[in-house]
FITI-544560 format. One record per residue: residue number from 1; x, y, z of N, C-alpha, C in turn; residue in one letter. Coordinates in Angstrom, 2 decimals. Layout:
<seq NUM n.X X n.Y Y n.Z Z ca.X X ca.Y Y ca.Z Z c.X X c.Y Y c.Z Z type A>
...
//
This chain:
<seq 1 n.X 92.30 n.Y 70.64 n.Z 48.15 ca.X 91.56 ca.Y 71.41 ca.Z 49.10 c.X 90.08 c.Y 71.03 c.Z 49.00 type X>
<seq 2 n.X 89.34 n.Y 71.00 n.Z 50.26 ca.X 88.05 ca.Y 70.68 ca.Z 50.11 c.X 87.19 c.Y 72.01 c.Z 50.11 type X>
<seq 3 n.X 85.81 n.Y 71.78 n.Z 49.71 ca.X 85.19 ca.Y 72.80 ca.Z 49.28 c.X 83.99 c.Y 72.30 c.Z 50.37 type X>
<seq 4 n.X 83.32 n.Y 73.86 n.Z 50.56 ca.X 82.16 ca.Y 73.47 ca.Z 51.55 c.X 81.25 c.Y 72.69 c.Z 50.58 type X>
<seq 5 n.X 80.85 n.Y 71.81 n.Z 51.13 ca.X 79.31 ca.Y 71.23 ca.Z 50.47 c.X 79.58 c.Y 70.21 c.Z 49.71 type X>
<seq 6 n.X 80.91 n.Y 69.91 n.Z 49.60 ca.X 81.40 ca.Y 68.28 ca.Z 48.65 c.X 80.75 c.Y 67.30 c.Z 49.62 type X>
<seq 7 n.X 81.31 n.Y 66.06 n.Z 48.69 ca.X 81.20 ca.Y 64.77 ca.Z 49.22 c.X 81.91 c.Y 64.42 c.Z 50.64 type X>
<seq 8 n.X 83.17 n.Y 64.69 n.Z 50.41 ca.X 83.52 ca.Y 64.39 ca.Z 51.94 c.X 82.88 c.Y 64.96 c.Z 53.10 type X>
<seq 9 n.X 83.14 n.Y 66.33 n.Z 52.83 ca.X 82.33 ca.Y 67.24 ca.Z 53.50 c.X 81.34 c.Y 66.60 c.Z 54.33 type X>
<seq 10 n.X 80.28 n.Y 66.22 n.Z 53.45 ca.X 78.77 ca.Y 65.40 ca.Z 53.64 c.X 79.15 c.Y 64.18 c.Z 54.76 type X>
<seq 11 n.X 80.34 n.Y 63.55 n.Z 53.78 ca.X 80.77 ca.Y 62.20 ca.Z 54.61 c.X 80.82 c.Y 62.88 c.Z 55.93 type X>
<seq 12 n.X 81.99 n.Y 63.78 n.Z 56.31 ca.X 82.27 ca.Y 63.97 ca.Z 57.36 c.X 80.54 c.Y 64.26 c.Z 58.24 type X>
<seq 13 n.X 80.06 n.Y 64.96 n.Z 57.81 ca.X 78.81 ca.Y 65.34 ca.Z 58.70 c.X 78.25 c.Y 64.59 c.Z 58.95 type X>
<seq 14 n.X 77.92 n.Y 63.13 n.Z 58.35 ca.X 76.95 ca.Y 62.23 ca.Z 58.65 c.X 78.00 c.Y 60.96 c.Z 59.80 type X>
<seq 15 n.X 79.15 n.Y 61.32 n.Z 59.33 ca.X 79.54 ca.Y 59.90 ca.Z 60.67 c.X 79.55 c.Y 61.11 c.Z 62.15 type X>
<seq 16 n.X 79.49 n.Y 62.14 n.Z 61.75 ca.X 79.91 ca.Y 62.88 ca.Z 63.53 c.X 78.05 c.Y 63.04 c.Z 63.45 type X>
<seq 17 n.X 77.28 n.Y 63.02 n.Z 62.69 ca.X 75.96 ca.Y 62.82 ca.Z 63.32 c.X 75.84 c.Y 61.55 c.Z 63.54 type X>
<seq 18 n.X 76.03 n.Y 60.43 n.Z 62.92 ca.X 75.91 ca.Y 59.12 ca.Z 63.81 c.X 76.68 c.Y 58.99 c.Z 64.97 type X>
<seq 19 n.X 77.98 n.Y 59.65 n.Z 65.18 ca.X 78.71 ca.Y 59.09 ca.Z 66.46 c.X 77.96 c.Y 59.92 c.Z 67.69 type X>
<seq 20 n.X 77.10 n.Y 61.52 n.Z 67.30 ca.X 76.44 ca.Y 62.12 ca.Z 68.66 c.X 75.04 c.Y 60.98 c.Z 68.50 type X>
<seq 21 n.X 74.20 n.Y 60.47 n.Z 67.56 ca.X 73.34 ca.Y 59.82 ca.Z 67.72 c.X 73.89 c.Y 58.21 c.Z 68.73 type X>
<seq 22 n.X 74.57 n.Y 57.65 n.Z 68.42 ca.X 75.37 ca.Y 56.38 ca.Z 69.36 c.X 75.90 c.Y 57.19 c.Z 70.31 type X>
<seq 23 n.X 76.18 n.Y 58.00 n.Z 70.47 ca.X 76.25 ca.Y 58.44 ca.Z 72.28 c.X 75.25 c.Y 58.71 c.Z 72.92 type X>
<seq 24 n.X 74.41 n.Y 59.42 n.Z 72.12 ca.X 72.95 ca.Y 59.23 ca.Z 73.12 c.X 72.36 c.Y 58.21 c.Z 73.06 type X>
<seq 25 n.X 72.68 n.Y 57.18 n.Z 72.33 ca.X 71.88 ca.Y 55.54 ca.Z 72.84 c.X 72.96 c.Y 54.75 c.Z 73.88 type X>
<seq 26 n.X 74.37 n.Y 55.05 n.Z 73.66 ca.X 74.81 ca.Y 54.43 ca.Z 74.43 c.X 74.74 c.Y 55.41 c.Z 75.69 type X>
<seq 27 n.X 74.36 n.Y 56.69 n.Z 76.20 ca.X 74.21 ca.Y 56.89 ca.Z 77.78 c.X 72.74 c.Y 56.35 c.Z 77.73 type X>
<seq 28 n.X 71.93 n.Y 56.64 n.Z 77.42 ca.X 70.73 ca.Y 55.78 ca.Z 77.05 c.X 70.47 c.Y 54.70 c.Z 78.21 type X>
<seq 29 n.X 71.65 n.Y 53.80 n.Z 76.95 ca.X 71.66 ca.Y 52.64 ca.Z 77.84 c.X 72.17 c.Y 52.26 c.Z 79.01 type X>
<seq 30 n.X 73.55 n.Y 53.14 n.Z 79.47 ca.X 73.82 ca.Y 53.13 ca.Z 80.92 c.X 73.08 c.Y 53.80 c.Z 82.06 type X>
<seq 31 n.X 72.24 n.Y 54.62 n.Z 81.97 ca.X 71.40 ca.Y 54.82 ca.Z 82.38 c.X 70.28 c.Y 54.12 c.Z 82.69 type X>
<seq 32 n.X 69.95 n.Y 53.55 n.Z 81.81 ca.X 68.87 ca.Y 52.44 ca.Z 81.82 c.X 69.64 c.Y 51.35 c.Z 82.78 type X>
<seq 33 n.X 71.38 n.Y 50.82 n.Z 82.65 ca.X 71.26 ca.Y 50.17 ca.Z 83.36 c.X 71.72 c.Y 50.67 c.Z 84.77 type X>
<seq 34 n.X 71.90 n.Y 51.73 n.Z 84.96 ca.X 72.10 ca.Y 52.55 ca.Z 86.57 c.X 70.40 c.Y 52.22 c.Z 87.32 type X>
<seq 35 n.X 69.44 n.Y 52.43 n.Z 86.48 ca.X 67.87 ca.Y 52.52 ca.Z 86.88 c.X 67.80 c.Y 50.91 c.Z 87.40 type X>
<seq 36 n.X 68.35 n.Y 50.14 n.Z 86.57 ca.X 68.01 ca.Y 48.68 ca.Z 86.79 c.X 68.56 c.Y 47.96 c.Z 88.08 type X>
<seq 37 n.X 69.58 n.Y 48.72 n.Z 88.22 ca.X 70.74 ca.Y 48.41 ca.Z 89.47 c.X 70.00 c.Y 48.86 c.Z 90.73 type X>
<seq 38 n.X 69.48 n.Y 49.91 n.Z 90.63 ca.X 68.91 ca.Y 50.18 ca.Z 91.13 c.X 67.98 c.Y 50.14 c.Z 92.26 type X>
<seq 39 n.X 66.79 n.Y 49.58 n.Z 91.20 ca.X 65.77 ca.Y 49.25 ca.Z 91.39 c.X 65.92 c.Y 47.76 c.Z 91.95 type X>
<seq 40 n.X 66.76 n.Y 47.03 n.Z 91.68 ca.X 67.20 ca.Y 45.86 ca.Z 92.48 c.X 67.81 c.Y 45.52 c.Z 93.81 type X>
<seq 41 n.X 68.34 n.Y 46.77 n.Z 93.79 ca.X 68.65 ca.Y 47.27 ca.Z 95.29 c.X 67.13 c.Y 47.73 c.Z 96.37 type X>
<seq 42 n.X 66.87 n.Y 48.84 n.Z 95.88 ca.X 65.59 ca.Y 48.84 ca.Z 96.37 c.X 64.59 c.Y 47.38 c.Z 96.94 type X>
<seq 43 n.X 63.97 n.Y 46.86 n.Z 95.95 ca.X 63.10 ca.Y 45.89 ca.Z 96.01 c.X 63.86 c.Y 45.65 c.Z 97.24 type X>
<seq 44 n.X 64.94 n.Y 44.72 n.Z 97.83 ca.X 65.00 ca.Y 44.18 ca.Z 98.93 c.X 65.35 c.Y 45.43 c.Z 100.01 type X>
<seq 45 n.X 65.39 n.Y 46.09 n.Z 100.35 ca.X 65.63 ca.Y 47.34 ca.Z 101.19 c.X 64.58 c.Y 47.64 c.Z 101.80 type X>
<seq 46 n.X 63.04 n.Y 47.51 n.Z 100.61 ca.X 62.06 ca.Y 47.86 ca.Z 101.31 c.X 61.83 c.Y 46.17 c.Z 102.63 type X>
<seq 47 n.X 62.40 n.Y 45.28 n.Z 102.30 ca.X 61.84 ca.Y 44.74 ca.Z 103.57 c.X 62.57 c.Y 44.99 c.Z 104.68 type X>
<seq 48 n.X 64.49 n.Y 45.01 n.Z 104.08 ca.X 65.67 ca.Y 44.75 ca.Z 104.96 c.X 65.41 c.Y 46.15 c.Z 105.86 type X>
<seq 49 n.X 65.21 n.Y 47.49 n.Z 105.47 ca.X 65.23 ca.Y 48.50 ca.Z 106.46 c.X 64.57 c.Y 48.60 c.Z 107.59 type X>
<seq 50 n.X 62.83 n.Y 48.32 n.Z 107.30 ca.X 62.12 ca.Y 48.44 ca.Z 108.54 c.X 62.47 c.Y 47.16 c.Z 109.45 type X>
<seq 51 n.X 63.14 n.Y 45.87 n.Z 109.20 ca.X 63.50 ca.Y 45.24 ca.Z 110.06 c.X 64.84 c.Y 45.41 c.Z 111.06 type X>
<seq 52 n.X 65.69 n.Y 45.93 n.Z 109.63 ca.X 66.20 ca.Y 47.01 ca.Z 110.94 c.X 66.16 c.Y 48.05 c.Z 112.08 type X>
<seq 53 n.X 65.30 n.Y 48.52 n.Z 111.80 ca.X 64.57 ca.Y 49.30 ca.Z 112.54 c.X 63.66 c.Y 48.66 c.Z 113.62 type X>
<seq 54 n.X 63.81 n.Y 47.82 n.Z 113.65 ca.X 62.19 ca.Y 47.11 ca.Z 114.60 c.X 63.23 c.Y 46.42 c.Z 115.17 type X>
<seq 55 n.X 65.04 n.Y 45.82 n.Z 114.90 ca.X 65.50 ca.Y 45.05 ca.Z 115.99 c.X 66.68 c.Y 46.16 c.Z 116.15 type X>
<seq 56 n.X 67.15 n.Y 47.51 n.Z 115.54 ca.X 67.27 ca.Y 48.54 ca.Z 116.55 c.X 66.35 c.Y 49.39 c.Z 117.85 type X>
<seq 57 n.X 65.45 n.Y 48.86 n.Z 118.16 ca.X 64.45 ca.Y 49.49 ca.Z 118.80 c.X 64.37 c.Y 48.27 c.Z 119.60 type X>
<seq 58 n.X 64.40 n.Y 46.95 n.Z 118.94 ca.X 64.19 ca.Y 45.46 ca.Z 120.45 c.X 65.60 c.Y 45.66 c.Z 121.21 type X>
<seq 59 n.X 66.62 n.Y 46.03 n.Z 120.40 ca.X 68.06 ca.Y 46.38 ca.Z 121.27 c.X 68.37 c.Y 47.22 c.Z 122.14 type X>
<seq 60 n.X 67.75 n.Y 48.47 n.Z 121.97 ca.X 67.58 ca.Y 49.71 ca.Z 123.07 c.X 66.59 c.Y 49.30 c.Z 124.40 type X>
<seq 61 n.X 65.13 n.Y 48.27 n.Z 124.02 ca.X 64.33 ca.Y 48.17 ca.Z 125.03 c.X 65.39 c.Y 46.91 c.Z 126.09 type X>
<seq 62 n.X 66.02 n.Y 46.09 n.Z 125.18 ca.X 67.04 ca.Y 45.25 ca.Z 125.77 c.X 67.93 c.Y 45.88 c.Z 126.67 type X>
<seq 63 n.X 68.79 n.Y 46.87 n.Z 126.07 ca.X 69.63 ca.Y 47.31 ca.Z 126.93 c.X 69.01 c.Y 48.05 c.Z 127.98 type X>
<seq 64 n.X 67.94 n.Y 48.66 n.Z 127.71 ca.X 66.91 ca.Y 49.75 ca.Z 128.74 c.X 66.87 c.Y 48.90 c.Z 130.00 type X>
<seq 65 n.X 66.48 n.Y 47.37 n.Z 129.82 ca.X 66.21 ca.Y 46.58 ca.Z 130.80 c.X 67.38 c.Y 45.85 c.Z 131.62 type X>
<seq 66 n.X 68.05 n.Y 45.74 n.Z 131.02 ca.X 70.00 ca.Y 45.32 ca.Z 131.20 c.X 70.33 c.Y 46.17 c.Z 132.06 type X>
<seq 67 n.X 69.95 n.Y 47.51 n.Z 131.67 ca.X 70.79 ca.Y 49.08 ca.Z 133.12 c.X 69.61 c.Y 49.03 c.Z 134.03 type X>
<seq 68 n.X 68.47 n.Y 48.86 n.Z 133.85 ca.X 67.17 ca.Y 48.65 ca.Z 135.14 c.X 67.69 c.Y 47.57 c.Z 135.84 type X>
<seq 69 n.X 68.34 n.Y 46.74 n.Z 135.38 ca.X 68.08 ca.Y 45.50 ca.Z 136.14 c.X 69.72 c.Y 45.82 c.Z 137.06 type X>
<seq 70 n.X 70.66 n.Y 46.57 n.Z 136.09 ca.X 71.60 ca.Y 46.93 ca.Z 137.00 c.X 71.52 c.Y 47.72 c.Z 138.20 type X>
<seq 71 n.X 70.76 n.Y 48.40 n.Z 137.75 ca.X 70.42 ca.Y 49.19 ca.Z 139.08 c.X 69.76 c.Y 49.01 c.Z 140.40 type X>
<seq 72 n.X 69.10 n.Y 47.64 n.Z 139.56 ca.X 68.11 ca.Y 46.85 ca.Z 140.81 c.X 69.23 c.Y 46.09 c.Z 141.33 type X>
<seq 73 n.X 70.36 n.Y 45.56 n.Z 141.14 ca.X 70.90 ca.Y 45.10 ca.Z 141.55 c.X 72.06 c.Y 45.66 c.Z 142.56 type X>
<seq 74 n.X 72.23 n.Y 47.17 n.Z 142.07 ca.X 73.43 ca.Y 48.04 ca.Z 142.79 c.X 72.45 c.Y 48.66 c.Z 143.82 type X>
<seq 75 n.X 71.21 n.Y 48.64 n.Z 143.66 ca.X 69.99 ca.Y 48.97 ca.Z 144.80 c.X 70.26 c.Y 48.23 c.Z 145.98 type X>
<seq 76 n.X 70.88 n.Y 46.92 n.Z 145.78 ca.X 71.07 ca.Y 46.28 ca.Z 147.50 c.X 71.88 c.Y 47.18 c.Z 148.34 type X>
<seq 77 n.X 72.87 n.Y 47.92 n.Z 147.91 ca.X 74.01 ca.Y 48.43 ca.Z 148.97 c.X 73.61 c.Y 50.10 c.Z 148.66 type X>
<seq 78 n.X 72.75 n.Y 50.31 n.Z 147.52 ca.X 73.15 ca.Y 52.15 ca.Z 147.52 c.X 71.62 c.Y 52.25 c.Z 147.07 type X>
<seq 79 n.X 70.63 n.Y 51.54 n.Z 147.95 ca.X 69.06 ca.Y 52.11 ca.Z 147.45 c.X 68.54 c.Y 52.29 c.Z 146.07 type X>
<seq 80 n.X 67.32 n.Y 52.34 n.Z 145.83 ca.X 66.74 ca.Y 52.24 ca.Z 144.51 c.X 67.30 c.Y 52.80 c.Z 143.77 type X>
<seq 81 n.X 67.09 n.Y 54.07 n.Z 144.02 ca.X 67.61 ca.Y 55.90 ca.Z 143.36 c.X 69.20 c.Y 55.57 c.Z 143.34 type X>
<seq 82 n.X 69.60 n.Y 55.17 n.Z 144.47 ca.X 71.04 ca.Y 55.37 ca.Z 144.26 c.X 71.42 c.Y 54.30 c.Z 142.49 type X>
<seq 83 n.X 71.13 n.Y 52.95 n.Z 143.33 ca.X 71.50 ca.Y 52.00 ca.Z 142.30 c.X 70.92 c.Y 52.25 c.Z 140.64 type X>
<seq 84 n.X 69.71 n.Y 52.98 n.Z 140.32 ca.X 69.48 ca.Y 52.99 ca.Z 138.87 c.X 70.52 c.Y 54.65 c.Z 138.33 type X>
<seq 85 n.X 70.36 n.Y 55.56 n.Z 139.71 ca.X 71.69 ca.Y 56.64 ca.Z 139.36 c.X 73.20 c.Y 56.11 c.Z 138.67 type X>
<seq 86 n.X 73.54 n.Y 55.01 n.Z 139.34 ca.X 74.90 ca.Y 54.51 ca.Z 139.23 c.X 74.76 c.Y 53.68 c.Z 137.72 type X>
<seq 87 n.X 73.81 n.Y 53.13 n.Z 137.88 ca.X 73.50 ca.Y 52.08 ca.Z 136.35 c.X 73.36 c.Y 53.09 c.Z 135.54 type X>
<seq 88 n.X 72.90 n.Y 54.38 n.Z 135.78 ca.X 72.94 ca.Y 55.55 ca.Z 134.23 c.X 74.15 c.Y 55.71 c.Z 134.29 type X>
<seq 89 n.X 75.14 n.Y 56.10 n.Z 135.34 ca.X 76.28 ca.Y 56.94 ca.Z 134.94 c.X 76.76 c.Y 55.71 c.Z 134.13 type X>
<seq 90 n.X 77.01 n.Y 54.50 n.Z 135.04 ca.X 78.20 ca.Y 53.88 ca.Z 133.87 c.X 77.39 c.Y 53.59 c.Z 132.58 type X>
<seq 91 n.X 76.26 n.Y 53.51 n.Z 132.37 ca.X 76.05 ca.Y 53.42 ca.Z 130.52 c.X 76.33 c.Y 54.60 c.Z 129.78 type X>
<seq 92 n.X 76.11 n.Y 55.88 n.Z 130.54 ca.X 76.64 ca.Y 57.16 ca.Z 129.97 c.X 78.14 c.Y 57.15 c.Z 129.68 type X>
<seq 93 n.X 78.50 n.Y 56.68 n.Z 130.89 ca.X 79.97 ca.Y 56.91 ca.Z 130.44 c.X 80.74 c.Y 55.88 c.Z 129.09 type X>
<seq 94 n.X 80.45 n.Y 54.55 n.Z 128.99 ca.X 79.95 ca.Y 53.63 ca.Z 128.16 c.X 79.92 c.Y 54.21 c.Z 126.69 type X>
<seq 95 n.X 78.65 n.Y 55.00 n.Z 126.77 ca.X 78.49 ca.Y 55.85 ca.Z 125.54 c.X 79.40 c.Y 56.88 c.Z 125.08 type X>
<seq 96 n.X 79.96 n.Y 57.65 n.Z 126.26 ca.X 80.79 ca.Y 58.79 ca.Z 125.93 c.X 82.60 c.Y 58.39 c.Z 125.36 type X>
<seq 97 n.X 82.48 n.Y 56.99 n.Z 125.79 ca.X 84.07 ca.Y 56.26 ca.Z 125.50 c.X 83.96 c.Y 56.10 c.Z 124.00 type X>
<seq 98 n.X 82.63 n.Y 55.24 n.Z 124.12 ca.X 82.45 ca.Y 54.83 ca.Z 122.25 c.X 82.04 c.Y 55.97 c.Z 121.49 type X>
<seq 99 n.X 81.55 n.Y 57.48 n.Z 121.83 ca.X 81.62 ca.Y 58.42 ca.Z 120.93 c.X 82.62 c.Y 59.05 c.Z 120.73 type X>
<seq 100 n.X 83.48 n.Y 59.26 n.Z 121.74 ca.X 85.23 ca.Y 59.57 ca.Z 122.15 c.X 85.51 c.Y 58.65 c.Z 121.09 type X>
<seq 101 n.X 85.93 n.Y 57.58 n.Z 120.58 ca.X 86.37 ca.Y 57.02 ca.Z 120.16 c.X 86.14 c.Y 56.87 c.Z 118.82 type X>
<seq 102 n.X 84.67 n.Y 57.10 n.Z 118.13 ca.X 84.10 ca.Y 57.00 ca.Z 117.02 c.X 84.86 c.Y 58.82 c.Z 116.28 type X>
<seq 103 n.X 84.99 n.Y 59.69 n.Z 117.54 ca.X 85.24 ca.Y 60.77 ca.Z 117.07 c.X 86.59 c.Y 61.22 c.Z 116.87 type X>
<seq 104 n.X 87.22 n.Y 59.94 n.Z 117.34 ca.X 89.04 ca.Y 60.20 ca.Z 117.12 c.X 88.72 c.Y 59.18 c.Z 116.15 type X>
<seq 105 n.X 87.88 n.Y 58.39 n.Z 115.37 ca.X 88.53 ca.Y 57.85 ca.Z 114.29 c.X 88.57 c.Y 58.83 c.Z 113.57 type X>
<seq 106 n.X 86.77 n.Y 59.33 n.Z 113.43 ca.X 86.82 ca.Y 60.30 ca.Z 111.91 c.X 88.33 c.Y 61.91 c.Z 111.87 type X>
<seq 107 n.X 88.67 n.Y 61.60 n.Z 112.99 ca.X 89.51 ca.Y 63.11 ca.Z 113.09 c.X 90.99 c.Y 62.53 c.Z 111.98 type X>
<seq 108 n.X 90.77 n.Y 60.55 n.Z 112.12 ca.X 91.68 ca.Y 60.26 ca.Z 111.89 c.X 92.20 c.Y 60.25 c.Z 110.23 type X>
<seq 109 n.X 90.77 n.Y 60.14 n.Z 110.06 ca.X 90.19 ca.Y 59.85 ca.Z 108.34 c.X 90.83 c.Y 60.73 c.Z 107.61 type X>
<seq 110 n.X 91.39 n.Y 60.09 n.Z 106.10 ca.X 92.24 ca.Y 60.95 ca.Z 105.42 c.X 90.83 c.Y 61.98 c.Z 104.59 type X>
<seq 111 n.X 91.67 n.Y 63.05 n.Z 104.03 ca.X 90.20 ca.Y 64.38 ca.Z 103.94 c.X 90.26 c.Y 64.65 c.Z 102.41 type X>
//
C-alpha cells in the first residue's frame, strides 16, 4: 500500500505535472501554428479581395450597359421607354430564375 507523501507518490505528481506542462506547450504550439496559417492567408487576401471587388463592380457597369443597349435596341419597334422597360423585365426575370434556383438548391442541402 502506498502512503501519502512517498516516493512514488512524488513520482506520480511530477510526470502528471510534466504531462499538463507539455500540453500547454504543445497547444502552444498549435496555436502558434493556426496564427501562422493564418496570417498567410491574409497577406494575399489583402490584395485578392479589393480586386474582387473592383471587377465585381466593372461586371455590373458591363451588364448595366448590355440591358441599355438592349433596350436601345428593342426601342426600334416598342420606343425608348418601351424598349429599356422590356430590357428590365427580362434581366429581372433572369435574376428571379437564378435566385429560384440558388433557393431550391439550399432547400436541397442536407441540414
Amino acid at each position: 500500500m502506498r502512503q501519502v507523501g512517498s516516493r512514488e507518490d512524488q513520482s506520480l505528481r511530477a510526470l502528471i505535472a510534466r504531462l499538463i506542462d507539455e500540453t500547454k506547450a504543445y497547444a502552444k504550439a498549435e496555436i502558434g501554428v493556426v496564427k501562422a496559417t493564418a496570417m498567410a492567408w491574409v497577406s494575399p487576401a489583402k490584395i485578392a479581395v479589393p480586386l474582387i471587388v473592383v471587377a465585381i463592380l466593372l461586371l455590373q457597369a458591363a451588364l448595366t450597359v448590355l440591358v441599355a443597349a438592349l433596350g436601345m435596341t428593342l426601342a426600334v419597334w416598342l420606343g425608348t421607354a418601351g424598349g429599356l422597360a422590356v430590357g428590365a423585365v427580362i434581366v429581372l426575370a433572369i435574376a428571379g430564375l437564378l435566385a429560384w434556383i440558388a433557393i431550391s438548391r439550399f432547400s436541397k442541402a442536407p441540414r
